[in-house]
C-alpha positions as CSV (number, residue, x, y, z in Angstrom):
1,X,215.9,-63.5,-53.4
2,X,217.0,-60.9,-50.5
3,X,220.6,-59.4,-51.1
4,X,220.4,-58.4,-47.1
5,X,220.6,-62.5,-46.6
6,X,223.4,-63.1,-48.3
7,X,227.9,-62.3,-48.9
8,X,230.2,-63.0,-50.9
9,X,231.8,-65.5,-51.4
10,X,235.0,-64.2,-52.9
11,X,238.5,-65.3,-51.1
12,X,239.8,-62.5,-52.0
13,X,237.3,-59.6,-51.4
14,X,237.5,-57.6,-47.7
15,X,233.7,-58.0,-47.5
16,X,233.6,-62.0,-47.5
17,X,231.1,-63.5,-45.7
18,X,229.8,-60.2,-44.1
19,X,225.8,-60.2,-44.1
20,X,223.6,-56.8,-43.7
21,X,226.6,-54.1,-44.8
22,X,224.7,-52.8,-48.0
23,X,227.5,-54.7,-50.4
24,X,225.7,-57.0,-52.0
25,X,223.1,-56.3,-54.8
26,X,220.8,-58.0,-57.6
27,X,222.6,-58.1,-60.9
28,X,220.1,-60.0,-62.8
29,X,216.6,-61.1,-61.1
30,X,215.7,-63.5,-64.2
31,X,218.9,-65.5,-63.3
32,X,219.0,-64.9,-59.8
33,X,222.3,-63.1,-59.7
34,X,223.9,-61.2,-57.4
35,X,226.9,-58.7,-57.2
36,X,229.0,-57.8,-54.4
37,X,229.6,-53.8,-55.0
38,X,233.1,-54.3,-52.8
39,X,234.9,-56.4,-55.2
40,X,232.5,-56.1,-58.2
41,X,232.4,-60.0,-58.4
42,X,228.7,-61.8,-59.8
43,X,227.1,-65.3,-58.1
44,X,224.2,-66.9,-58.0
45,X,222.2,-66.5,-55.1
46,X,222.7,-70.8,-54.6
47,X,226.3,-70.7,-54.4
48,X,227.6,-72.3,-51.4
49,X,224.6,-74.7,-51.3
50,X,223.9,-78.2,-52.8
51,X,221.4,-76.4,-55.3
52,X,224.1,-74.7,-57.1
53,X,224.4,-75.4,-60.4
54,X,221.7,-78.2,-60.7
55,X,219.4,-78.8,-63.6
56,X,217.0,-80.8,-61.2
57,X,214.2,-78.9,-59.3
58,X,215.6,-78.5,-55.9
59,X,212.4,-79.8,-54.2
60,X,212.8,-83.2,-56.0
61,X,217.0,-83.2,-54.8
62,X,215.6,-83.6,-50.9
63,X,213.4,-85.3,-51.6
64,X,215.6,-88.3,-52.7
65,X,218.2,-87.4,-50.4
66,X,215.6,-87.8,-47.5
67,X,214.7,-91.1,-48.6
68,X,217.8,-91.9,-49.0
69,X,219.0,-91.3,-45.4
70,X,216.0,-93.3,-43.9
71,X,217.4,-96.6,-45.5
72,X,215.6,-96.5,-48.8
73,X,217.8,-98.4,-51.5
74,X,219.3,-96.6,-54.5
75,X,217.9,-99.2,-56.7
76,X,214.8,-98.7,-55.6
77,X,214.9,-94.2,-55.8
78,X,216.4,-95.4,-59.8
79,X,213.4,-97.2,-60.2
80,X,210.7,-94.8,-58.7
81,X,212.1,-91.4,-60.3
82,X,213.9,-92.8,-63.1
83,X,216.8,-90.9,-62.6
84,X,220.5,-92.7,-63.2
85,X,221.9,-94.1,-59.9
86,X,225.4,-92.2,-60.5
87,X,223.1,-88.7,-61.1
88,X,221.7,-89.8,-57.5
89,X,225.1,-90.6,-56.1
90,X,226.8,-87.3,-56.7
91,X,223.8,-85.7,-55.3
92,X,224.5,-88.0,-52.6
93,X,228.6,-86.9,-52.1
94,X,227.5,-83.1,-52.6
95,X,224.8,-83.1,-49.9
96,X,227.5,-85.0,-47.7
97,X,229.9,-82.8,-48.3
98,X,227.8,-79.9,-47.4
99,X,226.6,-81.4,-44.3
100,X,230.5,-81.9,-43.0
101,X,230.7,-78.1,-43.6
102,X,227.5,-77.1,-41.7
103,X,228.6,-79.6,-38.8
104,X,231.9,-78.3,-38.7
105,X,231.1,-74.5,-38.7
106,X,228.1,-74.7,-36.1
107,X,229.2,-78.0,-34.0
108,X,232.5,-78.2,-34.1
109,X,233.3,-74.6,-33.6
110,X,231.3,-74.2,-30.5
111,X,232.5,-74.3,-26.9
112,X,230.0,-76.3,-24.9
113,X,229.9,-77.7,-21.5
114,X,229.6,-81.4,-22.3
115,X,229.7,-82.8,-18.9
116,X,229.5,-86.6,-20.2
117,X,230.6,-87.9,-23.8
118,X,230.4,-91.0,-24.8
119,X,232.4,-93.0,-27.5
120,X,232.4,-95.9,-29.4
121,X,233.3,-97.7,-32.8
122,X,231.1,-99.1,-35.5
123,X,232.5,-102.3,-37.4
124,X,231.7,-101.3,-41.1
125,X,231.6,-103.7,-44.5
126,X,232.4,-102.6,-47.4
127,X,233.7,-103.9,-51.0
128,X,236.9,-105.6,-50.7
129,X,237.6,-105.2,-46.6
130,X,236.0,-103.1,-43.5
131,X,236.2,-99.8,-42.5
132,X,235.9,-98.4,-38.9
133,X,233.8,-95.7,-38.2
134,X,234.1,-93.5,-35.1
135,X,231.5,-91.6,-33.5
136,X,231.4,-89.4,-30.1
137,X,228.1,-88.1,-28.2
138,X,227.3,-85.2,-25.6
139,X,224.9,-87.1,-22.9
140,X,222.9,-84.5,-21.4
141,X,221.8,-83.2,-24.6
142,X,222.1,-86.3,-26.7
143,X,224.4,-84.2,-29.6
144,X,226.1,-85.9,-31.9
145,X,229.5,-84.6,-31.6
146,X,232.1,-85.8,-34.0
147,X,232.5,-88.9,-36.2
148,X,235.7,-90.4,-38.1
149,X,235.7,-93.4,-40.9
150,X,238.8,-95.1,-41.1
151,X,240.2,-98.3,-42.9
152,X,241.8,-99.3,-39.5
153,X,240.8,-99.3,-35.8
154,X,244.0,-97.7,-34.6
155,X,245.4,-94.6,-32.6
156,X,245.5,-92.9,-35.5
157,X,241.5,-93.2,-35.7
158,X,240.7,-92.5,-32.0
159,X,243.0,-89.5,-31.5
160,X,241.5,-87.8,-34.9
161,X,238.1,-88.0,-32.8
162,X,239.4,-86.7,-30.0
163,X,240.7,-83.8,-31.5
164,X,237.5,-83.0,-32.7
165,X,235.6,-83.3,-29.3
166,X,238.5,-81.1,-28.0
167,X,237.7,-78.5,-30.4
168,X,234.3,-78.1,-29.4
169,X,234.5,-78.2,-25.9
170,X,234.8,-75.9,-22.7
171,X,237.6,-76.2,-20.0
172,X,235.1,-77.8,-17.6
173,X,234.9,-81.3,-15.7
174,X,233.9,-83.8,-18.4
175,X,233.1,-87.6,-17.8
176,X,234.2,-89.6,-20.7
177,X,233.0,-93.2,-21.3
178,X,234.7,-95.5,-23.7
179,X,235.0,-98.7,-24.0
180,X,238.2,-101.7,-23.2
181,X,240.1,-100.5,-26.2
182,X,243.3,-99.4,-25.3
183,X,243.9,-96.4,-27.4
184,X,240.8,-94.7,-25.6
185,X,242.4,-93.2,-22.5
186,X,245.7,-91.9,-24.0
187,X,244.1,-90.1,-26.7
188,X,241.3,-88.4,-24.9
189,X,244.1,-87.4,-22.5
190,X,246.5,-85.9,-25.3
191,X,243.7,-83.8,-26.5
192,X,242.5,-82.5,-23.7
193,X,245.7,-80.1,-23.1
194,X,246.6,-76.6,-23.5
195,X,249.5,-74.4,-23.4
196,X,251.1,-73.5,-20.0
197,X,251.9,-69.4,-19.8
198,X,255.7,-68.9,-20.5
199,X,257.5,-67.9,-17.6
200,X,259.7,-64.9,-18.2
201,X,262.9,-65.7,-19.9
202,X,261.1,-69.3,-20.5
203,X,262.9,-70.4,-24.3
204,X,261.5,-72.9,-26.5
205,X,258.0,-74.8,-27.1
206,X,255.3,-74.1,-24.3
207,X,254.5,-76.7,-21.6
208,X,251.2,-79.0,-22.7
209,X,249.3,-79.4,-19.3
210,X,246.4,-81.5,-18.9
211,X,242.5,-79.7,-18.1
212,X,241.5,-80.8,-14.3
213,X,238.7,-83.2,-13.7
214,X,239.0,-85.1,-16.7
215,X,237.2,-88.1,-15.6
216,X,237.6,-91.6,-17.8
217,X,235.7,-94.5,-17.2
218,X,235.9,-98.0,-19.3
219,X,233.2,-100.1,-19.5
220,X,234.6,-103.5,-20.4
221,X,232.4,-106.5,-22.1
222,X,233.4,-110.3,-21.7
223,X,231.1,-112.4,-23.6
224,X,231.8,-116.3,-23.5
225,X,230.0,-119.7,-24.8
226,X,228.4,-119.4,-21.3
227,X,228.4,-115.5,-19.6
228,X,228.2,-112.3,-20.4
229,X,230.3,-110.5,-18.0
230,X,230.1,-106.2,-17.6
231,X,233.8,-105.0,-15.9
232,X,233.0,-101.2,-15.3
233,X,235.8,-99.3,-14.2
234,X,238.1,-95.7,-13.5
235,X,241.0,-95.2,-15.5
236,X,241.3,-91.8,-14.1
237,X,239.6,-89.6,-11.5
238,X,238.2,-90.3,-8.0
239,X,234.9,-92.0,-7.4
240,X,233.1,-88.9,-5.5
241,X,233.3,-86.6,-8.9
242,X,232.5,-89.4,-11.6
243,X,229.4,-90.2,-9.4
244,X,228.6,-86.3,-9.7
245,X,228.7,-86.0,-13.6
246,X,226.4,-89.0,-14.0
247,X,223.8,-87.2,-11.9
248,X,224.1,-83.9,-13.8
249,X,224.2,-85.6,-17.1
250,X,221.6,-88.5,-17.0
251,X,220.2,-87.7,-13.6
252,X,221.9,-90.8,-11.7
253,X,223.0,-95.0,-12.6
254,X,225.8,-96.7,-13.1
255,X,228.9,-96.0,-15.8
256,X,227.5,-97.0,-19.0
257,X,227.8,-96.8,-22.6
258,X,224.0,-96.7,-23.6
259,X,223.6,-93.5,-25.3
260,X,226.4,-94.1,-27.5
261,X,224.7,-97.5,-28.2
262,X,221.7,-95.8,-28.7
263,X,222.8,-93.1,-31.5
264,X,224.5,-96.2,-33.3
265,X,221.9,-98.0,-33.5
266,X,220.1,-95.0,-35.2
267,X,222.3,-95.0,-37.3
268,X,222.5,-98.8,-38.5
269,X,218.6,-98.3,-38.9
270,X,219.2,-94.9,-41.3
271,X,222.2,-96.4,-43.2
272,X,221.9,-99.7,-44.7
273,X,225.5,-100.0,-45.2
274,X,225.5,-100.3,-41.8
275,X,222.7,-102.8,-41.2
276,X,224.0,-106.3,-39.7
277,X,224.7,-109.4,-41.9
278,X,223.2,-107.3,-45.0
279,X,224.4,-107.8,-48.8
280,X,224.0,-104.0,-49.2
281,X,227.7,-102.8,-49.1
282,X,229.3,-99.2,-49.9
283,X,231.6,-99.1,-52.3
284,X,234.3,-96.9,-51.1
285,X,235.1,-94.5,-47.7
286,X,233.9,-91.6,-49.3
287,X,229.9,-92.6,-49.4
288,X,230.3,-93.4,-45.8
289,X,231.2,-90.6,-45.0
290,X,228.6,-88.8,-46.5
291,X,225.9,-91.0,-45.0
292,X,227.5,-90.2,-41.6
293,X,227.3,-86.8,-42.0
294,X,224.3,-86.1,-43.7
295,X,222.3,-88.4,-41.2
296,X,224.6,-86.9,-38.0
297,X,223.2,-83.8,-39.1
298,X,219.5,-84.6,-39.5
299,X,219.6,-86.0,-36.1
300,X,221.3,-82.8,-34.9
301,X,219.1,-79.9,-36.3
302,X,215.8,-81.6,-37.6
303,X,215.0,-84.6,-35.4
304,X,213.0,-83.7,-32.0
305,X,214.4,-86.5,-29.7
306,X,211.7,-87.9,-27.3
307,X,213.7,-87.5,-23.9
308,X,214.7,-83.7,-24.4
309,X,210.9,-82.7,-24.5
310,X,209.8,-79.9,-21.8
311,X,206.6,-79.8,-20.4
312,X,204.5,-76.8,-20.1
313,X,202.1,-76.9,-17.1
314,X,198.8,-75.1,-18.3
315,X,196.9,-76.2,-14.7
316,X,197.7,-78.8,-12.0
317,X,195.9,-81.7,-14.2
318,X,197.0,-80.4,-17.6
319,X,200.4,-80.0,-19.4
320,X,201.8,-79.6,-22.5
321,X,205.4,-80.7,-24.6
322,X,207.7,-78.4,-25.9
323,X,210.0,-81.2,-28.2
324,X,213.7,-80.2,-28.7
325,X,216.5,-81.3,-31.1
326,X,219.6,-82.0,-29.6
327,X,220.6,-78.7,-31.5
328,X,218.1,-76.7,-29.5
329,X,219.2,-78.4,-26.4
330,X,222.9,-77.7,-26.4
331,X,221.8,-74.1,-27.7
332,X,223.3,-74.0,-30.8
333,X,220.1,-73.0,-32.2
334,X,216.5,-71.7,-31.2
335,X,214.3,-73.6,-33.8
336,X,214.3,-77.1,-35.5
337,X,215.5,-77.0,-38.8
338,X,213.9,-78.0,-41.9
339,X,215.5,-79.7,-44.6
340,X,215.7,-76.8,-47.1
341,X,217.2,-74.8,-44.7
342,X,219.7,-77.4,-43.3
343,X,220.8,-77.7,-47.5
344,X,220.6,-73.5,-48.8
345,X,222.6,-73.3,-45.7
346,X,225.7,-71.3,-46.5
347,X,228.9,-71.3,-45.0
348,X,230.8,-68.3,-44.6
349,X,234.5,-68.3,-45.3
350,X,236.7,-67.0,-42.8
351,X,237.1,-63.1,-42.3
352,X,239.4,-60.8,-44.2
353,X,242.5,-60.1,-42.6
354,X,245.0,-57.1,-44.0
355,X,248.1,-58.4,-45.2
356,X,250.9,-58.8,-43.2
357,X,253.8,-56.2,-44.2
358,X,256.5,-53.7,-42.6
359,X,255.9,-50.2,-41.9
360,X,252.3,-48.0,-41.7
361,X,249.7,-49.3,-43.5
362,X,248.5,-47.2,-46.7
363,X,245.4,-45.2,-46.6
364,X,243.3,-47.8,-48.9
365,X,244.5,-50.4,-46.6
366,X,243.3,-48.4,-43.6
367,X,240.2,-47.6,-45.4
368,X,239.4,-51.8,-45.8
369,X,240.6,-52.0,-42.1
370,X,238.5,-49.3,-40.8
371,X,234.9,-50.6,-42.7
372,X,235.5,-54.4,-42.7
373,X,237.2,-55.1,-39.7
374,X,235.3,-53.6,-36.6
């Protein structure tokens, strides 16, 4: 337990989520406590992770969470660890839930140069109905971007994963590839917009104007008794520049869905409530969810992907592989990740800001400013 590795956690203390300022110290090493000198508040050193507050030893947690996210049945972890199956589903929701924070503090906060996405939906059954689930991909380095599980396959769905793909995304010429569903091109064109500059005198809400070279392409699928038919075409953009972005993003072809196709089939094989024709159904939106997330974020962090490998040339004959997540490859990280550290991950809240309020601040005010706010 290193204090210098960890911050509080408290909303309301100025030092939130602020790591190496000399704040934090042991309280109690026998129970792994902590104290944050600022506010004078106690934790445990596992709060914010899965771990807190778990009889269970930690190592044994992962390990049925890993087996659980590479298609091993629940029935079958109940039978091999004895453990009940709803102790292993709320491990199961609290590892999900953890892994929708990590993804949206480290992925969906960056600004990256996508170049090509990809987007498609995944037909879902569960009890009682079907569920859609969502899910968008960055080409050239093959990571998964956002994801979205809803009971219908509407705008509603489509726009909420734009939005996110918006979020984490520079103003840069971007290729996207959906398929012949209608609410594709709309959304993905309300998104990407931002604010015009007021003129002077300009009253009232600020202009929305659309980013340049937003390229969308549809790749349309007509399957009969007979044919298979592939309609591939440009909803918006000129020929010259879509042709461009495929070459910098997959180094040349045709417009395609593929690597969208690819990640969903990954993760049929890692979800079994996702598997074809299979009995094994989830029970409600909520586990879904959590599978998506928890596997979006083992492919993201931990899995080395075989086609973002770099070789190393020790002599003209000889070479060696570097292999590379899609984290490493978008440069949101310089390692893979183990499991561990994907789950003791913490999330730091957002930083303190001094209260809003007329006139000069008061010296113990200033004083906060001053040492937590450079």
């Amino acid at each position: 337990m290193n204090p210098e590795e960890l911050f509080c956690l408290n909303l309301s203390c100025p030092a939130r989520g602020q790591i190496g300022k000399g704040n934090i110290g042991v309280h109690s090493e026998k129970e792994e406590r902590c104290i944050c000198h600022e506010c004078g508040k106690t934790f445990a050193a596992t709060k914010g992770t899965i771990f807190h507050r778990l009889r269970t030893d930690p190592e044994t947690v992962m390990l049925v969470i890993v087996l659980l996210s590479y298609q091993c049945p629940i029935p079958a972890i109940v039978k091999a660890f004895g453990y009940d199956e709803r102790t292993v589903k709320s491990w199961w929701n609290r590892a999900g839930v953890h892994c929708e924070g990590l993804h949206e503090h480290i992925v969906g906060r960056s600004k990256l140069e996508l170049i090509q996405i990809q987007a498609d939906e995944i037909r879902v059954k569960v009890w009682g109905g079907v569920v859609w689930m969502a899910m968008c991909i960055a080409v050239p380095s093959r990571l998964w971007l956002a994801g979205v599980v809803s009971p219908k396959r509407d705008r509603s769905l489509i726009q909420r994963l734009a939005d996110q793909v918006r979020n984490c995304s520079l103003c840069r010429p971007v290729l996207i590839a959906v398929d012949g569903l209608a609410s594709y091109p709309g959304a993905f064109k309300r998104a990407f917009r931002s604010k015009a500059r007021r003129e002077p005198g300009q009253r009232g809400r600020s202009r929305l104007v659309e980013w340049p070279d937003i390229q969308i392409v549809q790749v349309v699928k007509k399957r009969t008794h007979d044919s298979f038919d592939v309609c591939r075409r440009i909803y918006q953009g000129s020929q010259a520049v879509v042709e461009r972005l495929i070459f910098n993003s997959q180094g040349g072809g045709v417009i395609n869905t593929a690597y969208i196709e690819r990640i969903n089939a990954t993760f049929r094989q890692r979800i079994p409530w996702l598997t074809r024709r299979s009995r094994y159904l989830a029970h409600d939106i909520a586990v879904l969810q959590s599978s998506m997330f928890i596997v979006g974020c083992f492919y993201n962090f931990h899995d080395f992907h075989h086609s973002l490998r770099l070789p190393i040339w020790i002599s003209e004959t000889k070479k060696r592989w570097v292999h590379r997540t899609p984290a490493m490859a978008a440069g949101l990280t310089d390692h893979p990740w183990s499991i561990s550290e994907i789950f003791a991950f913490r999330i730091p809240p957002e930083p303190w800001t001094p209260p809003l309020q007329r006139g000069r601040p008061s010296k113990h005010t200033q004083s906060l400013v001053d040492r937590w706010c450079q």
